[in-house]
ZAMARGU-4260 file (C-alpha; in steps of 0.2 Angstrom, whole numbers, plus 5000, padded with zeros to 4 digits):
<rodrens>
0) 4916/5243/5263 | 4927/5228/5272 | 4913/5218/5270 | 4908/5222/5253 | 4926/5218/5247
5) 4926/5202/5258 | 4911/5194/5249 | 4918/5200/5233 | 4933/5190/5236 | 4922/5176/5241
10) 4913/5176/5225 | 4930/5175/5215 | 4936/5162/5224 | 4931/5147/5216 | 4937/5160/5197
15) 4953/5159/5207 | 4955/5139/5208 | 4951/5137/5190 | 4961/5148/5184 | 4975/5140/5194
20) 4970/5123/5186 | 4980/5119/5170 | 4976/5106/5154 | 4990/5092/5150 | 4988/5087/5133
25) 4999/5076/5123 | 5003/5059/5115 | 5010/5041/5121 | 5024/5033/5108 | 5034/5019/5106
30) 5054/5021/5105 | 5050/5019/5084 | 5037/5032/5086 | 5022/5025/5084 | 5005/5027/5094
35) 5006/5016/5112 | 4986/5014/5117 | 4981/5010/5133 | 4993/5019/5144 | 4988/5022/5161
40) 4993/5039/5164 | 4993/5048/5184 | 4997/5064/5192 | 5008/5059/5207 | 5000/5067/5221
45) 4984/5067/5216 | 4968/5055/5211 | 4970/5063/5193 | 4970/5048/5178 | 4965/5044/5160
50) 4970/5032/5147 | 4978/5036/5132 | 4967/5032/5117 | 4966/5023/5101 | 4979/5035/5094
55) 4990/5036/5107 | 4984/5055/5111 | 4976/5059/5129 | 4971/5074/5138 | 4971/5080/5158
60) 4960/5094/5164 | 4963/5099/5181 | 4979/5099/5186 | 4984/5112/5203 | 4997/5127/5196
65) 5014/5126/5197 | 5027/5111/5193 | 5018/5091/5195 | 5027/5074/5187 | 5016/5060/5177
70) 5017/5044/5179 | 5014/5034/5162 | 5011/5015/5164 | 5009/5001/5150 | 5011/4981/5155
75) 5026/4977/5149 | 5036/4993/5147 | 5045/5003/5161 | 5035/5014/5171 | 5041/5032/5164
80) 5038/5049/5174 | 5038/5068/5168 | 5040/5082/5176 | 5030/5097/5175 | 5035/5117/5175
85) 5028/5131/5175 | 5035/5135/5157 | 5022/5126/5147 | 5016/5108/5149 | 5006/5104/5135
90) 5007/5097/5123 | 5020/5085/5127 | 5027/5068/5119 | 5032/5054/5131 | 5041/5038/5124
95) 5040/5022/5134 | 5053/5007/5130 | 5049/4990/5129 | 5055/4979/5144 | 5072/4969/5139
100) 5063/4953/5145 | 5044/4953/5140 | 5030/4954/5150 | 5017/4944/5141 | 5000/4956/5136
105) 4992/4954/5120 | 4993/4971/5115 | 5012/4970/5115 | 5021/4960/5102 | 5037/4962/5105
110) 5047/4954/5092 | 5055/4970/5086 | 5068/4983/5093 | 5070/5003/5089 | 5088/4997/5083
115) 5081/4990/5066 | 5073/5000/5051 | 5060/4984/5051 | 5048/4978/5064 | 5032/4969/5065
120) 5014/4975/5070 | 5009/4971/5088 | 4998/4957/5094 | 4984/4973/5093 | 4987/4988/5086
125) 4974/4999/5087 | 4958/4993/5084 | 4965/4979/5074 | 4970/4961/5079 | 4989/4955/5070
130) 4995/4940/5082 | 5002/4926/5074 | 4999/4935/5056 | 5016/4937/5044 | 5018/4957/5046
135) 5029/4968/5041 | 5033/4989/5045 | 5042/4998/5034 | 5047/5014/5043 | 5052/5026/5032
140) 5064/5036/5043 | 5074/5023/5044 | 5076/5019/5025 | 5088/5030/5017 | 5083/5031/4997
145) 5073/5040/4984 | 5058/5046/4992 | 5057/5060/4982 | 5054/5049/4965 | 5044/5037/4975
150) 5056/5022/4970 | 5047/5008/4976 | 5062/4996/4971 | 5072/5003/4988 | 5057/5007/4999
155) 5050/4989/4997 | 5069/4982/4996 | 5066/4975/5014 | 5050/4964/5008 | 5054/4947/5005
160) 5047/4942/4988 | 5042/4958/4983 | 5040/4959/4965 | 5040/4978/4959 | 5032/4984/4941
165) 5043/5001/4937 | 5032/5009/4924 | 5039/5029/4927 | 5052/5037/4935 | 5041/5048/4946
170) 5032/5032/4956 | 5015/5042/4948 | 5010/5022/4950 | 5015/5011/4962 | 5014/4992/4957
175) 5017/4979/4972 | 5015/4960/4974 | 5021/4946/4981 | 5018/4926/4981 | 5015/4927/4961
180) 5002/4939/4962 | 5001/4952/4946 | 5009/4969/4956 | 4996/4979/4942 | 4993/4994/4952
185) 4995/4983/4968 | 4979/4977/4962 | 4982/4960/4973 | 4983/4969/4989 | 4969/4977/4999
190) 4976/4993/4997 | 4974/5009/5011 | 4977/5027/5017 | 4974/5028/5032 | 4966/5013/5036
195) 4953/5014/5022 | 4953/5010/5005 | 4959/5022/4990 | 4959/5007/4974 | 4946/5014/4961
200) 4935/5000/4966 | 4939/4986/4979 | 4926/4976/4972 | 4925/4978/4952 | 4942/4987/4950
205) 4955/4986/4962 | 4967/4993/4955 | 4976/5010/4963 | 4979/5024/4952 | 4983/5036/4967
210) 4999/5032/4976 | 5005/5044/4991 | 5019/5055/4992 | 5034/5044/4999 | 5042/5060/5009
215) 5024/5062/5018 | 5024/5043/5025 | 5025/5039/5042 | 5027/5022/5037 | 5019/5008/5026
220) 5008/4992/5035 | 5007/4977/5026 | 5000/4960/5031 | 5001/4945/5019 | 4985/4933/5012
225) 4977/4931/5032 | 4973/4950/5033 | 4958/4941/5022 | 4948/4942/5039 | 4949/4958/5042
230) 4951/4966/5027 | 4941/4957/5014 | 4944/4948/4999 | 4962/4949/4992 | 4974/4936/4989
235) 4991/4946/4993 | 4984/4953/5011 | 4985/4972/5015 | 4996/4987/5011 | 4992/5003/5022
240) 5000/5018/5020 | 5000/5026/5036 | 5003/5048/5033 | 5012/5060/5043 | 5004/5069/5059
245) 5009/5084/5064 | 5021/5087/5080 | 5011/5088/5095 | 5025/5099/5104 | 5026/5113/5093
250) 5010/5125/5083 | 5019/5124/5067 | 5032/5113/5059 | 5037/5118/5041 | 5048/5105/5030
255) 5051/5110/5010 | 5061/5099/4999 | 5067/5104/4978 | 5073/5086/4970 | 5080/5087/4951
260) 5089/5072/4942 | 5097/5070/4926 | 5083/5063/4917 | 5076/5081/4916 | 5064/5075/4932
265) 5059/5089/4944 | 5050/5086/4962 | 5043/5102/4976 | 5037/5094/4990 | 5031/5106/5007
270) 5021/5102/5022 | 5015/5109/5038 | 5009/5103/5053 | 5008/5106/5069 | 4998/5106/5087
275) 4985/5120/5091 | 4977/5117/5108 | 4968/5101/5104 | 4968/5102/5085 | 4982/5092/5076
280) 4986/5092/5057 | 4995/5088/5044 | 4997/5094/5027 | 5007/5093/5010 | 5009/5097/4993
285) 5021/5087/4979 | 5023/5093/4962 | 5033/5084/4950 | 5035/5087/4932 | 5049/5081/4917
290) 5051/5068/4908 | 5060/5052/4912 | 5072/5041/4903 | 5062/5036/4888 | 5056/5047/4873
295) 5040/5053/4874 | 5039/5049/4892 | 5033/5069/4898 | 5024/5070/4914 | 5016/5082/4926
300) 5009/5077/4942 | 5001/5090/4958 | 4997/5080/4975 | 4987/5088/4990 | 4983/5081/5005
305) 4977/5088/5023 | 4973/5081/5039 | 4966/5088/5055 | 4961/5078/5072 | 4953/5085/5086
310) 4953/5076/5103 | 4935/5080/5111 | 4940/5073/5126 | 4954/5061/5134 | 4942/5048/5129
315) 4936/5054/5112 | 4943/5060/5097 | 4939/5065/5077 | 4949/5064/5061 | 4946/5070/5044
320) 4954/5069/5027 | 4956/5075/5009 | 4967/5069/4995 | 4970/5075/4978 | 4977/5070/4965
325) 4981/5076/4945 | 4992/5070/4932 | 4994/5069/4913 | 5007/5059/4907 | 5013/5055/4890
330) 5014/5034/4889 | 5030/5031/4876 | 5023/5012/4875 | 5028/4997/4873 | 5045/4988/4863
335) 5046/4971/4854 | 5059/4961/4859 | 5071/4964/4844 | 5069/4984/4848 | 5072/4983/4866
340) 5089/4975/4863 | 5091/4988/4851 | 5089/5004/4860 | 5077/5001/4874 | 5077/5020/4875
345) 5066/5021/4859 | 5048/5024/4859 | 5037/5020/4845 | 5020/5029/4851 | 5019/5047/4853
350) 5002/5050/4854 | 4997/5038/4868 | 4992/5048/4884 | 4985/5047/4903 | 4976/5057/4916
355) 4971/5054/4931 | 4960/5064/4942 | 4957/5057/4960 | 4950/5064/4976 | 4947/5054/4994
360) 4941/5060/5009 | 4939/5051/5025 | 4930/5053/5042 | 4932/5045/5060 | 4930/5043/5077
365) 4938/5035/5087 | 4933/5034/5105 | 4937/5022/5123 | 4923/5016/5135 | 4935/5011/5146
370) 4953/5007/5145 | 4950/4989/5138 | 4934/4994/5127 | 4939/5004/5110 | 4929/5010/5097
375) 4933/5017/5078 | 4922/5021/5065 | 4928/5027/5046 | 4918/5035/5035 | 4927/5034/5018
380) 4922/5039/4996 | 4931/5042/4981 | 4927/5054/4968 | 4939/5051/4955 | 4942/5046/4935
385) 4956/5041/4924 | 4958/5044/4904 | 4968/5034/4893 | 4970/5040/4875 | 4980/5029/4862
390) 4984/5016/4851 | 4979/4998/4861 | 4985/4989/4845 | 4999/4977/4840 | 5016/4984/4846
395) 5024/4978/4829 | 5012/4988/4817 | 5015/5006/4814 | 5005/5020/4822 | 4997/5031/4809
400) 4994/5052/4813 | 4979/5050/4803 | 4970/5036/4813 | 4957/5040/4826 | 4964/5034/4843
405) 4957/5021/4858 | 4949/5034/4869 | 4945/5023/4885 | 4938/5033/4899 | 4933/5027/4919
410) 4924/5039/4933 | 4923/5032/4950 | 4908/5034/4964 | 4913/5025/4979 | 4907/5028/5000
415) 4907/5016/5013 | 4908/5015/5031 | 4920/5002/5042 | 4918/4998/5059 | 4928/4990/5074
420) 4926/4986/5092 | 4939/4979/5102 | 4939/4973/5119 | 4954/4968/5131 | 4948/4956/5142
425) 4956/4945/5155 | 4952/4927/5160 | 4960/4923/5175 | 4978/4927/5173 | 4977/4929/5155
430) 4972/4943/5145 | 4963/4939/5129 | 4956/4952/5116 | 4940/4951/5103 | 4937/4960/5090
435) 4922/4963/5079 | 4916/4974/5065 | 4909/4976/5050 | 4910/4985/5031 | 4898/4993/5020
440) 4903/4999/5002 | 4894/5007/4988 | 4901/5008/4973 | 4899/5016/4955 | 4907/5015/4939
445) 4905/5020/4921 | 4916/5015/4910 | 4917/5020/4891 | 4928/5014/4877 | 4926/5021/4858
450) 4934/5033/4845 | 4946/5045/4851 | 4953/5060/4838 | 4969/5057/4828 | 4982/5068/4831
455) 4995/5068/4842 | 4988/5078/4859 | 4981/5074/4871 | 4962/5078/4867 | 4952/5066/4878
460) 4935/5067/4869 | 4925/5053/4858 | 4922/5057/4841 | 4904/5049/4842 | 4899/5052/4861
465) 4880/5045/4857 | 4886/5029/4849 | 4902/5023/4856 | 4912/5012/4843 | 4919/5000/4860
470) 4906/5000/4875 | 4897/5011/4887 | 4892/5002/4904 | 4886/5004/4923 | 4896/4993/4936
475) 4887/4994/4951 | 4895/4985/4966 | 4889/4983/4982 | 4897/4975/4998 | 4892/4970/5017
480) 4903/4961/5028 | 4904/4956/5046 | 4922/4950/5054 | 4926/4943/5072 | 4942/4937/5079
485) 4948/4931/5095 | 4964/4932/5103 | 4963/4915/5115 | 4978/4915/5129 | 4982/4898/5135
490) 4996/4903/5144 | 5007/4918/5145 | 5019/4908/5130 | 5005/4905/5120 | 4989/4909/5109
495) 4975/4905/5097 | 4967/4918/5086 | 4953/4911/5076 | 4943/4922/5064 | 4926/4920/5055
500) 4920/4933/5040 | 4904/4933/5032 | 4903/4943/5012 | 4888/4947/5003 | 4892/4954/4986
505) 4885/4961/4974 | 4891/4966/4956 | 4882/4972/4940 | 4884/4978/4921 | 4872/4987/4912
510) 4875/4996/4896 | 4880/4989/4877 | 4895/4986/4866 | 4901/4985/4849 | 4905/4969/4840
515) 4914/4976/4823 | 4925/4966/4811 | 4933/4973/4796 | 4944/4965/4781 | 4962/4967/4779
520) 4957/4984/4770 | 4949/4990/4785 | 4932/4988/4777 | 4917/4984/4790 | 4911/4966/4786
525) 4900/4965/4803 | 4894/4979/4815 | 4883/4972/4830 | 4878/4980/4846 | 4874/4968/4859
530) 4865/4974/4875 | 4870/4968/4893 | 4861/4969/4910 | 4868/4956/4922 | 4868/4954/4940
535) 4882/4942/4952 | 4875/4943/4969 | 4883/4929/4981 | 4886/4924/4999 | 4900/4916/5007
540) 4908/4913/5025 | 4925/4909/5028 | 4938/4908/5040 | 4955/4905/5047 | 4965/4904/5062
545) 4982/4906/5069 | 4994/4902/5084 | 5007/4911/5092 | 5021/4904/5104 | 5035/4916/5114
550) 5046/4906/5122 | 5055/4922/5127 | 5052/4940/5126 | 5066/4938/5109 | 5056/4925/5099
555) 5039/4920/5092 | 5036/4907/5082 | 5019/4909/5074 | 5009/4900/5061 | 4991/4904/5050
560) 4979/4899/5040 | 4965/4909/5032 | 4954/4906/5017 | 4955/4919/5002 | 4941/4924/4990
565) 4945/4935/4974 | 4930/4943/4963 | 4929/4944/4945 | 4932/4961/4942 | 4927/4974/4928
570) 4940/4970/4917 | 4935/4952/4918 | 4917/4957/4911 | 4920/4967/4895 | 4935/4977/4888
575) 4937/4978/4868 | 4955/4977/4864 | 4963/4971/4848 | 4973/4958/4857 | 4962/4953/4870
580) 4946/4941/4871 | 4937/4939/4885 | 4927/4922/4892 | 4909/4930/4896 | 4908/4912/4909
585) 4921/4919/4918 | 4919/4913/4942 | 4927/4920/4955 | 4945/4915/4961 | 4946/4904/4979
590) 4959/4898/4986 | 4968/4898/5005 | 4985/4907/5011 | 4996/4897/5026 | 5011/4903/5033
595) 5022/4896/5048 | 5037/4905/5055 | 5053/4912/5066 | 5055/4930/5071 | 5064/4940/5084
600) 5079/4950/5087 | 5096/4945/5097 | 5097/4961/5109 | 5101/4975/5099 | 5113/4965/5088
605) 5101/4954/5076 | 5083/4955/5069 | 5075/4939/5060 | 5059/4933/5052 | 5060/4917/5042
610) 5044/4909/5035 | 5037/4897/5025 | 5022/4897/5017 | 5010/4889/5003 | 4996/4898/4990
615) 4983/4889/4984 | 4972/4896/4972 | 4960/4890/4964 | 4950/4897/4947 | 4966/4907/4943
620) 4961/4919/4930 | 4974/4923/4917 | 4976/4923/4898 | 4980/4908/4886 | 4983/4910/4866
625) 4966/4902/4856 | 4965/4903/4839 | 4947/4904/4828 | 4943/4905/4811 | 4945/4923/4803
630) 4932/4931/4793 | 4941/4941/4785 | 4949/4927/4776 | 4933/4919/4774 | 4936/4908/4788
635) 4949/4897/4779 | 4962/4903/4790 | 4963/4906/4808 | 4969/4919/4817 | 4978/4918/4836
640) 4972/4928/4850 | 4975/4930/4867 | 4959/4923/4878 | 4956/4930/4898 | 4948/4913/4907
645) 4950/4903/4922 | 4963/4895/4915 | 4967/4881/4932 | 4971/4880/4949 | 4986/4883/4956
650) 5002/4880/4969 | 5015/4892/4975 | 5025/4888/4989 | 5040/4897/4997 | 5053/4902/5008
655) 5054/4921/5014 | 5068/4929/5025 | 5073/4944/5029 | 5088/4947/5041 | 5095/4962/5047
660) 5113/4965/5057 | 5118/4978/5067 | 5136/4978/5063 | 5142/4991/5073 | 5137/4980/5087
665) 5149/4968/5083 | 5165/4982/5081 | 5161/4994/5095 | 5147/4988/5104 | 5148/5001/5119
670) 5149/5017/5104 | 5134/5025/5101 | 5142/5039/5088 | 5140/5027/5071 | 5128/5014/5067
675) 5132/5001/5052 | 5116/4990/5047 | 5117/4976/5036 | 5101/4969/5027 | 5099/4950/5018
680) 5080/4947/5010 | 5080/4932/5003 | 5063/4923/4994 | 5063/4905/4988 | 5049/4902/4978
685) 5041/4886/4968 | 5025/4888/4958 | 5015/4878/4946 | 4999/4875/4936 | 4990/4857/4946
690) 4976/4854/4938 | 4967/4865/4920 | 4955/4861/4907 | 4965/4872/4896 | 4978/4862/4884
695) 4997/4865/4889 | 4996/4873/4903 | 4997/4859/4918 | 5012/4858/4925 | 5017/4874/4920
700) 5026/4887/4931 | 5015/4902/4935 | 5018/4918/4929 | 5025/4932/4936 | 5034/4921/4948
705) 5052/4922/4949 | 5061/4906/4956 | 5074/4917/4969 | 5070/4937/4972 | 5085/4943/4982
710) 5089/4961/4990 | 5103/4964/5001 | 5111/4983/5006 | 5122/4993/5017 | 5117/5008/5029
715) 5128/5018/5036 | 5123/5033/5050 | 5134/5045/5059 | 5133/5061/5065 | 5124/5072/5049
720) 5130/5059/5038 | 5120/5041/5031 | 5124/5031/5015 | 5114/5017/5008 | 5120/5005/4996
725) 5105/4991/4990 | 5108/4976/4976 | 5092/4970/4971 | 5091/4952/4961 | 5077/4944/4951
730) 5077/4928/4943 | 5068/4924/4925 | 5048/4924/4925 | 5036/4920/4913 | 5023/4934/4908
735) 5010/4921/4905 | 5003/4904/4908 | 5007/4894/4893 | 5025/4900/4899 | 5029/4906/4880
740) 5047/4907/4877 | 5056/4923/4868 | 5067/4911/4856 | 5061/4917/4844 | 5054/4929/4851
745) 5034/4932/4849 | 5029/4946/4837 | 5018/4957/4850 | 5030/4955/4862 | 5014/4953/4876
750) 5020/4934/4878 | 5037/4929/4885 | 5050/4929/4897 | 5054/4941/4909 | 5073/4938/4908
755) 5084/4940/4925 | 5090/4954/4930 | 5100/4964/4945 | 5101/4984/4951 | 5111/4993/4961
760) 5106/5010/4969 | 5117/5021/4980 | 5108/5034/4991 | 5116/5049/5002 | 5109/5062/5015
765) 5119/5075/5025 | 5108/5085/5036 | 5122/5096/5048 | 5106/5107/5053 | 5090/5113/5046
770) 5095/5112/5029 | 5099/5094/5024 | 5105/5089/5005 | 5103/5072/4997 | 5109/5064/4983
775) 5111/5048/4974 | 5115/5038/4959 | 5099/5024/4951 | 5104/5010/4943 | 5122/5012/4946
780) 5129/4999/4934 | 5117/5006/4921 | 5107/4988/4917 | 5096/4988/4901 | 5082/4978/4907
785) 5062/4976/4909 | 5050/4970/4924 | 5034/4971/4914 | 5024/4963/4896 | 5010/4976/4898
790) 4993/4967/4886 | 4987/4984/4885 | 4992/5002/4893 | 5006/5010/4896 | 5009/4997/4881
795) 5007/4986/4872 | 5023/4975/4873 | 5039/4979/4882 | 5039/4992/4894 | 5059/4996/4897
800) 5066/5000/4917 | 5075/5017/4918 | 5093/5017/4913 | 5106/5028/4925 | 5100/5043/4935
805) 5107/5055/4946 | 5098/5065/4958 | 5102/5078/4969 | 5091/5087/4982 | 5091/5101/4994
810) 5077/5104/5008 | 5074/5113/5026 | 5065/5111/5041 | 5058/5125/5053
</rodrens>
């Protein structure tokens, strides 16, 4: 019997040893929260070890029973340890702080403290390659403002330059863009979730009808014109909206949040995350409703989103997505000039109307050969449409009940796959990093314009489905591309980063549309249908480099070149509006973005980054007024029209700064209960039309351009309590090339002067405990003014910013 229960205990022995070894799992940040790959993580004692991966994230297997410490390790932060209990030890979070006086490795930048709500992107983040590129973070924790209506006038308030397009009060549409590029649905930028595109077409139409959920934001990425390598063909650069993760220490976090304003604006956001053994995720919902300042300005608005990542091994992990997205909101349109100084409140259309309907979805892995050797693989498509129901013509004629509508309708195909490999590699004493990858993107759209009912509904249907009165076409686009660049280290001070990228593009349009004229009696005095099936297929390698030198761990100064390519896109092909020609020779934009600069931060007192830099562009597409002979007058009298072309090449050259004062430093500097931070954006911008073969337009200044853009602000944080005040400033612009002036003023209002104007916002939160309240006043001074001439919707003509708003919210976490 002994002997029996001897082997028996034998047997269960090597059971027993597993059973007393233990998982670590968990996740390697910065002080600012974000991912730290690379980290070299031991178990004193033992010859346990793994490498935190492209996310930060790593897992240990193995570890004996009972208490144990880490060791975490990254060139040039300090070394931190962890001890282990016996009361849980996974997951865990661990936060390594930068080294006062840098340790140069390329995959730390260094030119940013925890102290400041901004910072810069590192040398490598990821599996992406930023030296000596003009970055900026916005971390949304650290901005204190209207999330909750998505006001992108305060969260992009530290962006120098930034011109913002308000167009609701809900932020339904964000419109970004700086350098004089058109902020239309940030159509300028290469613009991400995630790290993969969600813009309705990057090729043929990229213009982004979905715009995330502020509150659910970890923080926004953006790079300016030399992201071009990397990311493809957009003047502007690269917006990325990075989401939330769940908490890696706790199975479920739960936030909620109920915003309402006096505009009649309402806002339910709720998420959930959390970590379950090696599952993370992330999700939330936002519903806002109302109506906003404006008449006829009713909106309702439902956004979903979910995330789950699941780490295979230390080495390996997975990531999905899904977004959703629906809206239907009533478009009050545009206002002469004479009626906005009127009453800017005022709407003269109440049938116009717009829905969208948007879903993405993204896959990826992301795995490490080795510590230095780094892979990630994205899967991305877009299923999505948008409806726009109303009348597109004139702003100064009246709208009639009994008229049929513009009924103008897009649905959206798109997949693709991106690719990156990045390898940390040292030569000598120096460690350099390369990086190649490559895209492919299908894309599909059909769009259709024609009849729409009268009415005033919103009835998205044609009249005459089989025959469309506008156009019915297939725009097929297809993309390929290959990148590479190199992070060079000459020394431990400084670096070259050259980059190549090679496009192949392919664009179509297949379908027909309706040439129709009528007399001043809306009599049809020529009906034609003309039939298109075209093809643009080229090829093109371009490049770019930049330097990087860090005297000290405090500074860099950095400089860039990098060429720029920008296809014609849908709109540029065929669109029948009233107001609107378009020339069918129309070629692709070209041009180059170069930047040199100063950024760092004194301690924990100051945090700078002044450039310079210079756009060229070349074939800049834009609109000019032609006139012709009309028909309807026999010809004997011409009618003006405004005509999309290449109108000329073009300079913009400038000054951005951003500053940013710790104040308290200055008062109290040994205190750690209060904080008071002072901001200065500053943007000095020149611009002008050098060479053009249309009449009146050299030497002109280009539009959508203002001469000084300034945004300053306050923060105040202590204890439960933080205050914001911002001041944003823009100078007069011109809304179009020929630089048409609005005395007098022109009678669709399209063309003219975007006058100067200034806001001031005020923003509040008090969070004592779980529950937190916010509140806040928009537009403080109560302005009248406008930052858009919309050609078409929500328009035409004027589209008045929102007068004074109050908000006031309530929300919890558990």
């Amino acid at each position: 019997m002994k002997k029996c229960l001897l082997i028996v205990l034998i047997a269960l022995l090597p059971t027993a040893v597993v059973v007393a070894q233990e998982t670590v799992q968990g996740r390697i940040e910065d002080m600012a929260g974000s991912s730290l790959p690379g980290v070299r993580i031991f178990v004193e004692g033992t010859s346990l070890f793994v490498v935190s991966d492209a996310d930060g994230y790593f897992s240990l297997s193995g570890l004996p029973k009972g208490t144990g410490e880490l060791t975490a390790y990254l060139y040039g932060y300090e070394t931190l340890r962890h001890k282990l209990d016996d009361r849980g030890i996974s997951p865990i979070v661990l936060r390594l702080k930068e080294l006062e006086k840098e340790l140069h490795e390329l995959v730390i930048d260094g030119s940013s403290d925890e102290m400041f709500s901004m910072k810069t992107l590192r040398g490598v983040e990821g599996t992406s390659i930023y030296e000596a590129k003009k970055t900026e973070v916005i971390q949304l924790e650290e901005i204190v403002a209207n999330k909750s209506a998505n006001n992108a006038r305060q969260v992009f308030s530290r962006i120098p330059g930034a011109n913002v397009w308000e167009s609701d009060c809900a932020g339904l549409q964000i419109g970004v863009a700086t350098r004089g590029l058109s902020p239309n649905r940030n159509s300028n930028f290469n613009t991400r979730q995630n790290g993969y595109d969600i813009a309705a077409d990057a090729l043929g139409y990229p213009e982004s009808y979905y715009s995330p959920a502020i509150q659910a934001v970890d923080r926004i990425e953006i790079v300016r014109g030399a992201a071009s390598l990397q990311y493809g063909t957009q003047f502007g650069g690269l917006v990325n909206f990075v989401m939330k993760k769940g908490p890696v220490d706790r199975k479920l976090a739960v936030s909620t949040e109920q915003t309402y304003n006096s505009l009649g604006f309402y806002n339910s956001f709720l998420s959930a995350g959390g970590q379950v053994g090696k599952v993370n995720y992330y999700a939330y919902n936002r519903t806002a409703s109302g109506q906003c300042w404006r008449c006829n300005s009713d909106f309702n608005s439902t956004t979903t989103y979910g995330r789950v990542a699941y780490q295979l091994s230390a080495s390996t992990s997975l990531e999905a997505d899904y977004t959703h997205l629906y809206y239907l909101a009533q478009q009050p349109g545009g206002l002469t000039d004479n009626e906005f100084y009127a009453d800017p409140r005022q709407s003269k259309r109440e049938r116009n109307w717009f829905k969208v309907n948007w879903n993405l979805m993204s896959a990826q892995l992301n795995h490490s050969f080795t510590s230095t050797l780094r892979l990630n693989s994205r899967f991305f498509g877009l299923v999505a449409g948008r409806e726009a129901l109303g009348n597109l013509g004139r702003i100064d004629r009246p709208d009639d009940e009994t008229q049929n509508r513009d009924f103008l309708s897009d649905s959206f195909r798109n997949f693709g796959n991106e690719t990156r490999l990045i390898w940390n590699y040292k030569v000598g004493r120096q460690y350099s990093a390369l990086l190649v990858g490559g895209r492919i993107y299908n894309g599909f759209t059909v769009r259709k314009q024609g009849a729409g009912p009268a009415g005033k509904e919103a009835d998205f249907r044609y009249l005459n489905p089989e025959r469309l009165e506008g156009s019915d076409f297939d725009l097929p686009s297809f993309n390929t591309a290959a990148f590479v660049e190199n992070i060079f280290s000459i020394s431990e001070k400084f670096s070259v980063t050259p980059g190549l990228r090679l496009e192949h593009i392919r664009t179509g349009a297949d379908g027909y549309y309706r040439d129709t004229r009528t007399d001043l009696a809306g009599n049809v005095i020529y009906d034609s249908t003309v039939y298109e099936n075209k093809t643009n297929e080229r090829k093109f390698l371009f490049g770019g480099i930049g330097l990087s030198f860090k005297p000290t761990g405090q500074i860099e100064f950095y400089g860039n070149f990098s060429q720029n390519y920008r296809a014609i896109n849908f709109n540029d092909i065929r669109v029948n509006n009233p107001s609107l020609s378009v020339d069918e020779n129309l070629t692709d934009e070209t041009g180059y973005n170069m930047d040199v600069g100063a950024r760092g931060v004194g301690g924990q007192l100051i945090s700078y980054d002044v450039s310079g830099f210079y756009l060229g562009y070349n074939n800049r597409i834009g609109t000019v007024l032609r006139t012709e002979p009309d028909p309807r007058f026999d010809n004997l009298i011409d009618r003006t029209f405004r005509y999309r072309t290449n109108i000329a090449d073009a300079g913009i050259v400038g000054l951005e700064s951003l500053v940013e004062l710790n104040i308290d430093r200055l008062i109290a500097p040994d205190q750690d209960r209060w904080q008071l931070a002072f901001f200065n954006n500053l943007a000095i911008i020149h611009s002008v039309y050098l060479r053009s073969g249309e009449p009146g337009i050299e030497g002109n200044q280009v539009e959508l351009v203002p001469k000084v853009s300034y945004r300053t602000g306050l923060t105040y944080r202590g204890g439960p309590l933080q205050l914001s005040v911002q001041y944003t400033y823009l100078s007069q612009q011109f809304s179009d090339a020929s630089n048409a002036d609005s005395n007098p003023p022109v009678p669709t209002a399209v063309e003219g002067v975007i006058p100067a104007y200034f806001v001031v916002d005020f923003s509040a939160r008090y969070a004592p405990n779980r529950f937190y309240f916010e509140s806040g006043v928009n537009n403080m001074t109560d302005n009248m003014y406008f930052t858009r001439r919309a050609a078409g919707y929500p328009g035409p003509g004027i589209i008045p910013s929102d007068g004074r708003s109050i908000y006031f919210s309530i929300g919890i976490k558990l």
